[in-house]
C-alpha positions as CSV (number, residue, x, y, z in Angstrom):
1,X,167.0,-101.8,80.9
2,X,163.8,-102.2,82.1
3,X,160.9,-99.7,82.0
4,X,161.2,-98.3,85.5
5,X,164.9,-98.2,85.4
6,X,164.7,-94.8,82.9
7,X,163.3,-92.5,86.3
8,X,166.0,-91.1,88.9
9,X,165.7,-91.9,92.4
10,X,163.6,-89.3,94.7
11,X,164.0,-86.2,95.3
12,X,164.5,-84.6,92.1
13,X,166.4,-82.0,92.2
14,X,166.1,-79.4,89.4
15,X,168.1,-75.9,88.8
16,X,167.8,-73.0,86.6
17,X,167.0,-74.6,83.3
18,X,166.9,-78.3,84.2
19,X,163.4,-80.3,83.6
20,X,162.6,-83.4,84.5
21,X,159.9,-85.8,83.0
22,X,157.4,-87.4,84.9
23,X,155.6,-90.9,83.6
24,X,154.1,-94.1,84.4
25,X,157.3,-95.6,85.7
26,X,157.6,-92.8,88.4
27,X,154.7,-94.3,89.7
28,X,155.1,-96.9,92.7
29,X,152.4,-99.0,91.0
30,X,152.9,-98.3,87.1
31,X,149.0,-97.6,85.3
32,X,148.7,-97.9,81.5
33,X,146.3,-94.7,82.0
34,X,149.2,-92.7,82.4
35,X,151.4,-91.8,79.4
36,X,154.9,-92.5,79.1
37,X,155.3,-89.0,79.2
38,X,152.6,-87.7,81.4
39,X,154.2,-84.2,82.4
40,X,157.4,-81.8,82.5
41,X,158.2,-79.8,85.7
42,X,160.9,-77.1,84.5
43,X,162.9,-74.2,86.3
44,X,162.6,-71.3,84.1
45,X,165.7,-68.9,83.7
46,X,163.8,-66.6,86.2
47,X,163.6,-69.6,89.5
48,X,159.7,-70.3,88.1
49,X,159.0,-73.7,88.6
50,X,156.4,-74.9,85.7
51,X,154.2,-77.6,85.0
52,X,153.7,-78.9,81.4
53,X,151.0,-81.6,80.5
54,X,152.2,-83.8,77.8
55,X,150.5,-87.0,78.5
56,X,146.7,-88.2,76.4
57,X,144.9,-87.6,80.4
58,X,145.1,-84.9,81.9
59,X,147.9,-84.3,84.7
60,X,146.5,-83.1,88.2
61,X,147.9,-80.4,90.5
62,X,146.4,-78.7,93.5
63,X,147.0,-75.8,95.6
64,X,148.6,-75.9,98.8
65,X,147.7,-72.1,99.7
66,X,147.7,-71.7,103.8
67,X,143.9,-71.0,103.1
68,X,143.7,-74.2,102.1
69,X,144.7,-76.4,104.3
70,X,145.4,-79.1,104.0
71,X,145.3,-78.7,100.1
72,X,142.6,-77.6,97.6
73,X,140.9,-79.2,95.4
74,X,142.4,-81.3,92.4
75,X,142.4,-79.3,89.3
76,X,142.9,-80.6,85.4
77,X,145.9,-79.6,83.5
78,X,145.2,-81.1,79.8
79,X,148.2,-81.8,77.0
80,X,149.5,-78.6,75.7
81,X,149.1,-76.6,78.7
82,X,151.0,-74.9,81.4
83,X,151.2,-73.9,85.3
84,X,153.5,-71.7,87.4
85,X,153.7,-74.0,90.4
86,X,154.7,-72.7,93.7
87,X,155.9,-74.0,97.1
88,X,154.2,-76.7,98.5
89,X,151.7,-77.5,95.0
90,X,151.3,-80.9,94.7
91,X,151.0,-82.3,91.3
92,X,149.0,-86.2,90.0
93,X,150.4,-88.5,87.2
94,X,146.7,-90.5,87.4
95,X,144.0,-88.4,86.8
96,X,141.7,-91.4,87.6
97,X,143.3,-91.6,91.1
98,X,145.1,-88.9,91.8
99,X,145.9,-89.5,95.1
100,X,147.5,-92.8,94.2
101,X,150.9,-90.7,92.5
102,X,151.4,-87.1,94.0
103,X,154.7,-84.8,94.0
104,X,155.4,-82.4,96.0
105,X,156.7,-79.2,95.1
106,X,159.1,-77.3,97.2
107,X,160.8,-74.5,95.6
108,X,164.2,-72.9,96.9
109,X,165.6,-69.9,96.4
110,X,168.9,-69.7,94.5
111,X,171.0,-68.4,97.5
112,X,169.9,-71.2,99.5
113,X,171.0,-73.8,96.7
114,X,173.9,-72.1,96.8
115,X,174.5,-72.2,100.2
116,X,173.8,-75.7,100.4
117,X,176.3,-76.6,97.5
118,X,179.5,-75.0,99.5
């Protein structure tokens, strides 16, 4: 198995409880800069979804508040430490580029994954 083999194709999809780990080889054009395990993204048991840094650089998000359109400013999120993301945050693997590997967060409520399952 190679390296980029280990991610899932795109979207991820994650429910109550589910995480999914984001690294170098979820990026289009893989950087040694960014860890093998750069970040978590996690549904908490209450719908939260959080973002963990894990990796040795920091992991980028920014705000995608309607004040800000079209999104704030990048801000650093260093290993250890964690974010309540919402709707339409967008987060960076490369902290030396981070608009060269962003995600996208859109959150769902539980009744609409539920809907959308039946």
């Amino acid at each position: 198995m190679q390296a980029h083999d280990r991610s899932l194709p795109l979207p991820y999809v994650l429910r109550l409880g589910e995480e999914q780990v984001l690294s170098r080889w979820n990026m289009v054009r893989q950087k040694l800069t960014v860890s093998r395990e750069q970040c978590k993204v996690a549904v908490a048991a209450d719908g939260a979804a959080l973002l963990l840094s894990t990796g040795r650089g920091p992991t980028m998000w920014r705000s995608r508040a309607a004040s800000e359109w079209p999104c704030g400013p990048w801000n650093a999120l260093v290993s250890g430490q964690v974010r309540v993301i919402e709707d339409g945050d967008q987060l960076s693997l490369d902290c030396n580029d981070p608009d060269d590997a962003i995600f996208t967060c859109h959150v769902q409520q539980q009744q609409q994954q539920q809907q959308q399952q039946q």
